[in-house]
C-alpha positions in Angstrom: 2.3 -331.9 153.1 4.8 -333.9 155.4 5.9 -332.7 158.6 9.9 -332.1 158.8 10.0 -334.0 162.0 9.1 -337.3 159.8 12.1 -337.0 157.5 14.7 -335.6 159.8 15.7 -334.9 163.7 16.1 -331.3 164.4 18.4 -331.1 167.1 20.6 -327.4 168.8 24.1 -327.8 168.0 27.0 -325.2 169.1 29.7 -324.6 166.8 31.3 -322.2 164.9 29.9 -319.5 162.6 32.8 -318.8 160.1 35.5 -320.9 159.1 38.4 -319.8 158.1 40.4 -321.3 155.2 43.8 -321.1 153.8 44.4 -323.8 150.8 41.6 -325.5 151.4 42.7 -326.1 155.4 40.9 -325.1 158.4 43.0 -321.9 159.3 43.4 -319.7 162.3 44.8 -315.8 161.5 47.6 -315.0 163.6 48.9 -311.5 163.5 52.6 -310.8 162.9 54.8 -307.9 163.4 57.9 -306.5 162.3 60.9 -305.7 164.7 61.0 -302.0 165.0 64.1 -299.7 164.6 65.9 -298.6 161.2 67.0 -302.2 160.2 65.4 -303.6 157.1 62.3 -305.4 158.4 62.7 -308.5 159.5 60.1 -310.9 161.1 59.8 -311.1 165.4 62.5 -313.9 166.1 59.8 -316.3 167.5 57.2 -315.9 165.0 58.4 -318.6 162.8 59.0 -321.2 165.8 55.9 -320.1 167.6 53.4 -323.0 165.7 55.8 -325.6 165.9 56.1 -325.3 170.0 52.5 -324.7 170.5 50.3 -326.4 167.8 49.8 -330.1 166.4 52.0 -332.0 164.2 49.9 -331.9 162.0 49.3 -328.2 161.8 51.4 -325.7 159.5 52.1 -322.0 159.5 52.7 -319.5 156.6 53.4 -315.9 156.2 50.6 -313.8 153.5 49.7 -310.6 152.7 52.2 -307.7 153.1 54.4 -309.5 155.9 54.7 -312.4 153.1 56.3 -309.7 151.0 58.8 -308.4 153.4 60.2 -311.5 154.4 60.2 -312.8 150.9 62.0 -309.7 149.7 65.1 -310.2 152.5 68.5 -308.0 151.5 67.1 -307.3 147.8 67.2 -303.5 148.2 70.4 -302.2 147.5 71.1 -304.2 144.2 67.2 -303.2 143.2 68.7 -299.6 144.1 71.8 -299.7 142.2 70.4 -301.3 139.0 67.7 -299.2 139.2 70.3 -296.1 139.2 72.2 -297.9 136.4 69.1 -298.2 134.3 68.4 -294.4 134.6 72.1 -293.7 133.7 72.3 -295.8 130.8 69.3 -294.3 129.3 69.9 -290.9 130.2 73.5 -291.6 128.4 71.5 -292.5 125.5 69.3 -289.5 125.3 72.2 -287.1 125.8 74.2 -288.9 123.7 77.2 -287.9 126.7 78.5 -289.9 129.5 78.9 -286.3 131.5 75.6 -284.9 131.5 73.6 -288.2 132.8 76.2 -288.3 135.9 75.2 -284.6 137.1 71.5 -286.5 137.2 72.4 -289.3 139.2 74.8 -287.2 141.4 71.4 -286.2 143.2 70.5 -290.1 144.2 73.1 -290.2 147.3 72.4 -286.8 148.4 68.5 -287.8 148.0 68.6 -291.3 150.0 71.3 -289.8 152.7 68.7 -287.1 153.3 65.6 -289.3 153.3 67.5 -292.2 155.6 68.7 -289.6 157.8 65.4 -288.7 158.3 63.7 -292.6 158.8 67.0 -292.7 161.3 66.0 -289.9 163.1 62.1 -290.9 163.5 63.2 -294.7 164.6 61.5 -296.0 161.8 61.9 -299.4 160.6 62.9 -299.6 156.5 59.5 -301.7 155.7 58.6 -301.9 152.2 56.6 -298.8 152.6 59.6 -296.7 153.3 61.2 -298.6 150.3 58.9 -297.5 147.9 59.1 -293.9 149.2 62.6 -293.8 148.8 62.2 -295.1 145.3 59.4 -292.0 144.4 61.8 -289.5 146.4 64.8 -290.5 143.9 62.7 -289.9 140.5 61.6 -287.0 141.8 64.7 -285.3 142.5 65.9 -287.1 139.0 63.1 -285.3 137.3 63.9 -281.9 138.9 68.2 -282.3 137.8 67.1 -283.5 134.6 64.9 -280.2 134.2 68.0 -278.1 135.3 70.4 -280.2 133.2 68.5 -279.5 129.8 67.8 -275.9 130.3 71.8 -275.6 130.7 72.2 -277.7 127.8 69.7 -275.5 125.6 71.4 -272.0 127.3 74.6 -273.2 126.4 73.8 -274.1 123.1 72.6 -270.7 123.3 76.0 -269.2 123.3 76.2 -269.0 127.2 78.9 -270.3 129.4 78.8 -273.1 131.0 78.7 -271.4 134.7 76.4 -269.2 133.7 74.5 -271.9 132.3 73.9 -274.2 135.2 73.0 -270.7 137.4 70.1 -269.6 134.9 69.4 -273.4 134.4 68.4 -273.6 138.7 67.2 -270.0 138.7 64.6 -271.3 135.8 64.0 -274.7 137.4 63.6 -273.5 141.0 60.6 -270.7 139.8 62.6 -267.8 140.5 63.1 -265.3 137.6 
């Protein structure tokens, strides 16, 4: 048995208890936020020139996680929107084999997102990629429901019915009301 003084010195020594690292770099977090209001979100203006005013040259900065995402996504939203809507015409136009019948579908997408951004005006909320994502579930939900009312007037006036009468049996049967 030998003493651990004999092999090394055992000294107190302050320092830190976690570090923190970020591709293989000693890294501090610091917290961002988005500017508030119904813009798309954007990043604070001095968020990106805050670490080159107040920390070495030698130091870096990068955005992660879910504010990463935001900036990276920029002005991408309406053409994800509109080829999204294009996507769900063209196949609709395939399964109806008609050009008519997919366009009463998508007529509900404007009405939908003019609702829904009415209401993110109206609450001063800013269009983060949470409301995004919300907007895109909101559309294929009202899709699903005019693409229920669409083939029950399709299969009623296949039936025999007209086409008036149709459509107002079609929503009377879609909405639950008999």
């Amino acid at each position: 048995m030998v003493p651990l003084g004999t092999l090394v010195n055992v000294r107190e020594v302050g320092g830190p208890v976690f570090v923190q690292r970020y591709n293989l770099y000693t890294a501090a977090a610091v917290t961002g936020d988005l500017l508030p209001g119904p813009v798309p979100a954007r990043p604070l203006p001095g968020s990106t020139l805050w670490p080159a005013r107040h920390c070495r040259a030698s130091m870096g900065s990068e955005w992660t996680e879910l504010i990463f995402l935001q900036v990276l996504e920029g002005n991408t939203t309406g053409i994800v929107f509109a080829l999204a809507v294009l996507g769900v015409f063209l196949a609709l136009s395939a399964l109806y084999e008609s050009w008519a019948l997919p366009l009463a579908v998508i007529l509900v997408v404007p009405l939908c997102l003019l609702c829904s951004a009415a209401g993110v005006l109206f609450a001063h909320l800013s269009v983060d990629i949470f409301v995004q994502i919300g907007l895109v579930v909101l559309v294929g939900l009202a899709c699903k429901n005019a693409i229920l009312i669409v083939e029950f007037a399709k299969q009623l006036h296949q039936e025999g019915k007209p086409r008036f009468e149709a459509t107002v049996e079609a929503s009377r049967l879609a909405s639950g009301r008999s």
